[in-house]
N, C-alpha and C positions, 0 to 999 in steps of 0.2 A: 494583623496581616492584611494587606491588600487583597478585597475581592473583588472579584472582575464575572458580571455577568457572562455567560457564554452562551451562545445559543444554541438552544437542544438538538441541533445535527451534529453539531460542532461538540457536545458533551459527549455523544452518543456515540462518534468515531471515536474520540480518545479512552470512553470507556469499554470500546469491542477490543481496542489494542493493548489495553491496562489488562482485559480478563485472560488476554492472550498471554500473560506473560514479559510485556512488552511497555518500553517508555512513551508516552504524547505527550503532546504538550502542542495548544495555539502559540503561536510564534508569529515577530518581528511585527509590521506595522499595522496588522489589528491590535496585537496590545499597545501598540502608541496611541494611536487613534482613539484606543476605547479609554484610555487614562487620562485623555485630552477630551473626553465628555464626545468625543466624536463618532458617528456611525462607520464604521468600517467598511472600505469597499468588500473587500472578501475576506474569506480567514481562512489561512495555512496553519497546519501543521505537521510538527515534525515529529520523526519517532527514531526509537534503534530497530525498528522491524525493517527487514529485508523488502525490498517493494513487491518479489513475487511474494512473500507472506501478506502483504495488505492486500493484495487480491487475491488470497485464498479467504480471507477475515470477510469481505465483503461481496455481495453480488454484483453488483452494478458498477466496475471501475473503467477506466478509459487510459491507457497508457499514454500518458502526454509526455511522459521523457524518460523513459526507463533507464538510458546512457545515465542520466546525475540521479535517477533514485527518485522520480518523482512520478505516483500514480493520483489521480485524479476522481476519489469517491464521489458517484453521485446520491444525492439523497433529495427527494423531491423536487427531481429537476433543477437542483442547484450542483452548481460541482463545487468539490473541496481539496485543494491539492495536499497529497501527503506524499511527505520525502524523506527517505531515508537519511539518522545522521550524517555526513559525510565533510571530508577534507578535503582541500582540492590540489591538485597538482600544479607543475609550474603553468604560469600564463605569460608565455611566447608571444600572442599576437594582441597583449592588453586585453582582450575580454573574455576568452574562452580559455579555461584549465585544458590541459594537453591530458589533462586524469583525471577521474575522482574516487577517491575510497571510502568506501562504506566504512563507518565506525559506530560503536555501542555511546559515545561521551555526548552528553549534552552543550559540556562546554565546550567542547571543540566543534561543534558545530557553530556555534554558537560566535569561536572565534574568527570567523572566516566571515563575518558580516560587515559592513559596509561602515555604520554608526550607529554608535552608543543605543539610539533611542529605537534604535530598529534590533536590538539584539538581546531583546527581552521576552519571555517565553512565561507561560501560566496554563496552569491544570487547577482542577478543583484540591487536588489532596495534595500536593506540593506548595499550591500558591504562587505569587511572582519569584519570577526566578532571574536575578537582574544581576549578573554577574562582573558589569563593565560599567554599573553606573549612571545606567542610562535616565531610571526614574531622578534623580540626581541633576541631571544633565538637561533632563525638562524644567527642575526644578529654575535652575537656575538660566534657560533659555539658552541651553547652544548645544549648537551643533559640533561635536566630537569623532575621531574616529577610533574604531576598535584596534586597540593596542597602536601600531605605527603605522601613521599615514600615509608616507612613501611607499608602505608595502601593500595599503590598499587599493590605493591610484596603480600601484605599478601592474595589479590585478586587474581593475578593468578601468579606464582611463572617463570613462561615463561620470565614476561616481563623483568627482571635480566637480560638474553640471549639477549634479543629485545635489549634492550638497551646501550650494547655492538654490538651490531649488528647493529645499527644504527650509533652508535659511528664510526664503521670502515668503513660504507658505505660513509660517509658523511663528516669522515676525521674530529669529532666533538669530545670537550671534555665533560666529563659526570660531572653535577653539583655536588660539592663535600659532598652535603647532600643526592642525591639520592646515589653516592658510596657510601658511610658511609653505607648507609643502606642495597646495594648488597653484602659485606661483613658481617654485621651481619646474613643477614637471605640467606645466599648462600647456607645451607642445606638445606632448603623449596626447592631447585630445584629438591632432589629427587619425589616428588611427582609428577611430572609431565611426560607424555609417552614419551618413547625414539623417539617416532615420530617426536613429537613437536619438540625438543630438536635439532634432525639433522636436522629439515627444518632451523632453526636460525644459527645452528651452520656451517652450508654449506653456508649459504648466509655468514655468515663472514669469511672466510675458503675463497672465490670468489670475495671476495671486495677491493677495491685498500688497502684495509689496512688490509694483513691475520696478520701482526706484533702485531695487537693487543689482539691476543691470548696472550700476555705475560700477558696484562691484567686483562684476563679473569683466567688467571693464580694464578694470585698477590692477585685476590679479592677472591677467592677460589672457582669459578663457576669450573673448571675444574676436582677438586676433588672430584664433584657429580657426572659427569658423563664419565669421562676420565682420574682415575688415574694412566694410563699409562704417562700421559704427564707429570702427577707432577716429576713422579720418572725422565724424560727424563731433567728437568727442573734443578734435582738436581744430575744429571751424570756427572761427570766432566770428560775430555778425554786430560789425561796427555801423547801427542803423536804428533809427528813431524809434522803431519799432518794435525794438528786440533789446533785453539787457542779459542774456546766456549764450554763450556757445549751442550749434545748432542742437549737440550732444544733449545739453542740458535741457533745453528746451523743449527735446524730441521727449524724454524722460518725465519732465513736467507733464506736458499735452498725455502721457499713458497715464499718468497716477489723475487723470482728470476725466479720463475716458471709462466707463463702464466696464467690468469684466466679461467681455465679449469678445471673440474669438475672430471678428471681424473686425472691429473696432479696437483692438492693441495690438492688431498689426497693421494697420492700416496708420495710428497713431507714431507707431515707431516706425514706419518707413514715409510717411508725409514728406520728412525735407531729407533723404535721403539724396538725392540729388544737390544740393546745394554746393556742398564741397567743389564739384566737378564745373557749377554755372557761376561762382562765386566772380567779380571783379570788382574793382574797389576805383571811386572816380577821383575829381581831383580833390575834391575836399576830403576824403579820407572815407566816403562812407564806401562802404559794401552793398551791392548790388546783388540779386541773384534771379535773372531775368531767365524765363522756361524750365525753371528748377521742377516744377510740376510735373513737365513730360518725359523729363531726362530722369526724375524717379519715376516716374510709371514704368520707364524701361528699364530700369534699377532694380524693381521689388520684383517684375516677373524674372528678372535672371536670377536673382537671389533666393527669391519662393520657389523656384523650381530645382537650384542648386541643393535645397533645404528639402525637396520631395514632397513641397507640401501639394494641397490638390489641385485638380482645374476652377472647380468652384471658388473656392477661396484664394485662388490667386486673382481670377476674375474679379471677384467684388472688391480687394485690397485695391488691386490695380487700377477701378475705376475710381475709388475713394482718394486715393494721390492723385491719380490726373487731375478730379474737378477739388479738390480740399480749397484750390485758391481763388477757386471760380466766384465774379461778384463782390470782389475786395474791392475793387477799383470802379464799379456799377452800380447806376440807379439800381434798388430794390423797386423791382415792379411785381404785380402780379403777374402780369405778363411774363416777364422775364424770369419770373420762378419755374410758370410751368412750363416754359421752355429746359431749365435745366434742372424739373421732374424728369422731361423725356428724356434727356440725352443719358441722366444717371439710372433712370428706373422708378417710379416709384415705389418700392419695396425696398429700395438701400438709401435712397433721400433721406429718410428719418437718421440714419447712421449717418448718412453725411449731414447732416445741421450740427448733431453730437460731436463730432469731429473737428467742424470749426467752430463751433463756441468751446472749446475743449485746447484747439489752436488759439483761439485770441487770449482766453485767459491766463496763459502760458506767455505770454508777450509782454512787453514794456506799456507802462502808463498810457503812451503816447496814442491819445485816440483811441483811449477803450470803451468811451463810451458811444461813439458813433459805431464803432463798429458791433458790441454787443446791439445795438438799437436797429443796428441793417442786421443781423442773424436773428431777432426779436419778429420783424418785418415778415423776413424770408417764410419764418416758421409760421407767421399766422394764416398768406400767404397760401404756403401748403397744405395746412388745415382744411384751411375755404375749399381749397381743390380738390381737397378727401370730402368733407363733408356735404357737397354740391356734384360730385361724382364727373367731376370737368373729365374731358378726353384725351387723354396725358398718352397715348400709342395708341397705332394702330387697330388691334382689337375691338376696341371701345367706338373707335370710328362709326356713326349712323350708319354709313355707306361701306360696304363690303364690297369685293371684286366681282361677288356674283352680279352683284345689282348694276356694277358695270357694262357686264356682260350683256344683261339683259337690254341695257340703255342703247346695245350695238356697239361696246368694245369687243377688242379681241386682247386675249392673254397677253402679255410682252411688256418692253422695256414702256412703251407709251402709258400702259395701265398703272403699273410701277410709280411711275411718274406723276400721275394723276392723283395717286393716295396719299403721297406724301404731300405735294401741296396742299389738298384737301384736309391734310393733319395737320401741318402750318396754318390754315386758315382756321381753325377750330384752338390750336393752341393760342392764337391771337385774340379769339373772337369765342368766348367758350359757345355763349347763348347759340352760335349756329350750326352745331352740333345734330340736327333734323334731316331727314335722310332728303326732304323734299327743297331744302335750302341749298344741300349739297348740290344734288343734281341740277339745279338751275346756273350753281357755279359754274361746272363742268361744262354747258352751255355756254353761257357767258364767257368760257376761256377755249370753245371749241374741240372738246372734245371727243361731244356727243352733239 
């Protein structure tokens, strides 16, 4: 018999509702996780006790959804949700049942779950309780759904995403009747909130397998909520440089990029833009002149169509603008810590990542010059870390107080004064001395 360690909150709720009279059982993706050798984010479970009975059973519970039967034990400051068996009612608007009914059956609870390997349930004195095949279904790597799949999509239209998204975490293929059925009903995912949408789509976007966006692709989920990608998918880039479609190549550059939340979206909206700057001259090659700024403005409408935040549309946004910055430029040190400033030094390092991550993803054609100028760039920056150059304002010798003092006044002039004074320092690190400065300012009339 399979044993499944549980952890003594988690024994100790199933055995207050066992002395009660009453069924538990830890349930759905803690037992995946704990059978995949993985630590569980949290662990549910479920019971045939009525939810007002789990909080008579316990002191400390928190009503987090009493409508479907679900209370929330706390037990050393951790919360544990428990929910009563239950069916659910029709689902009118794809995610929410219009009902749900408490029931005593474990397997009917049990039927109303999403997929195979989420619909597996363990107690100490029962054992695994795998009704649908799911340890099975790990076995053999794929993803399944519980009984018929049009009837679970038809439920909530999310789980098409999940599914794929489970797919890519776990490196699993998807059983080729629940496909069948994520491509018939792939428009059912417009009903669903772009919220939901980017929590799934982030998690596979972050997973050792971002390549299965092509997937996601193939079955048409991305045409519901990202037909930038389709069109990116069907760009072909007839140019020395390139041997993929922009699609493919977008896809490359992710599975090359770090699992970072900055960095594989920043990876997968880089050439976003091209489709729309694409022109092709007389020999036949393809061009795609400002493709950088025309996705900058791309990723913000689309990040913010997506809900995602201001912060991380920010840093994405900047990571597309400069990704192509210095393809066509001497590598200086100068010219590095010039576009330290403009990007930040705190997202520079992501951006080096991001084009050595882009070139490697490219055709033959000059890869070695150009890994050799991102080789450059990056020692470059180092110096500028390790040497503590004056890459913004901040760091400037000379503050506005000291202006002040010199016989400036506040204003557009002062303004003005700093930024030069920061150009002359990004040029010139060694003169970075508050007594150098102000000689400048002199020198240029200021003071």
């Amino acid at each position: 018999m399979t044993k499944i360690a549980l952890p003594e909150d988690v024994k100790f709720i199933i055995d207050v509702i066992t002395r009660a009279g009453y069924e538990a059982y830890a349930v759905g993706g803690c037992i995946r996780d704990t059978l995949l050798n993985r630590e569980p984010e949290d662990w549910d479970i479920a019971t045939s006790a009525a939810p007002w009975k789990v909080k008579e059973l316990f002191h400390h519970t928190i009503d987090t959804g009493l409508k479907h039967g679900t209370v929330t034990v706390m037990m050393h400051r951790v919360g544990y949700e428990v929910t009563t068996y239950r069916i659910d009612g029709e689902y009118l608007d794809g995610r929410h049942p219009e009902s749900v009914s408490f029931v005593t059956s474990l397997e009917e609870d049990l039927k109303r779950r999403d997929f195979t390997i989420n619909a597996m349930a363990y107690n100490d004195r029962s054992g695994l309780v795998d009704l649908f095949g799911g340890q099975r279904d790990m076995e053999q790597g794929m993803i399944r759904c519980v009984g018929n799949a049009a009837d679970r999509f038809r439920e909530d239209a999310l789980r098409m995403l999940r599914a794929l998204r489970f797919s890519a975490q776990l490196g699993y293929q998807i059983h080729p009747f629940t496909q069948d059925a994520i491509s018939k009903m792939a428009v059912n995912l417009r009903k669903v909130s772009a919220e939901r949408i980017q929590t799934e789509f982030l998690k596979l976007l972050l997973s050792p397998h971002p390549e299965y966006l092509q997937r996601m692709y193939e079955l048409g989920l991305t045409a519901q909520f990202l037909p930038e990608f389709d069109r990116m998918m069907e760009t072909e880039q007839n140019n020395p440089h390139h041997c993929y479609t922009v699609g493919i190549h977008t896809i490359r550059v992710m599975q090359g990029a770090p699992s970072d939340r900055v960095l594989r979206l920043a990876a997968l909206f880089h050439d976003v833009g091209k489709p729309d700057c694409k022109w092709t001259d007389g020999d036949g090659t393809d061009h795609f002149a400002g493709h950088a700024q025309e996705g900058c403005n791309m990723t913000e409408q689309i990040m913010r169509r997506l809900k995602f935040d201001n912060d991380t549309i920010r840093q994405v946004c900047c990571l597309v603008l400069y990704h192509d910055m210095g393809n066509d430029a001497e590598i200086t040190p100068e010219f590095t810590r010039y576009l330290m400033h403009d990007v930040g030094p705190e997202l520079f390092s992501k951006l080096l990542t991001l084009k050595e991550a882009d070139v490697a993803a490219q055709s033959a054609y000059m890869q070695e010059e150009k890994a050799e100028n991102h080789r450059r760039m990056r020692l470059y920056y180092e110096e500028a870390l390790r040497k503590a150059y004056c890459i913004d304002l901040k760091h400037l010798a000379l503050k506005g107080r000291d202006l002040m003092e010199a016989g400036m006044r506040p204003g557009t002039q002062m303004g003005e004064a700093l930024e030069r004074l920061l150009n002359e320092v990004l040029s010139h690190p060694e003169r970075n001395q508050k007594d150098i400065l102000l000689e400048k300012l002199r020198a240029w009339g200021y003071i």
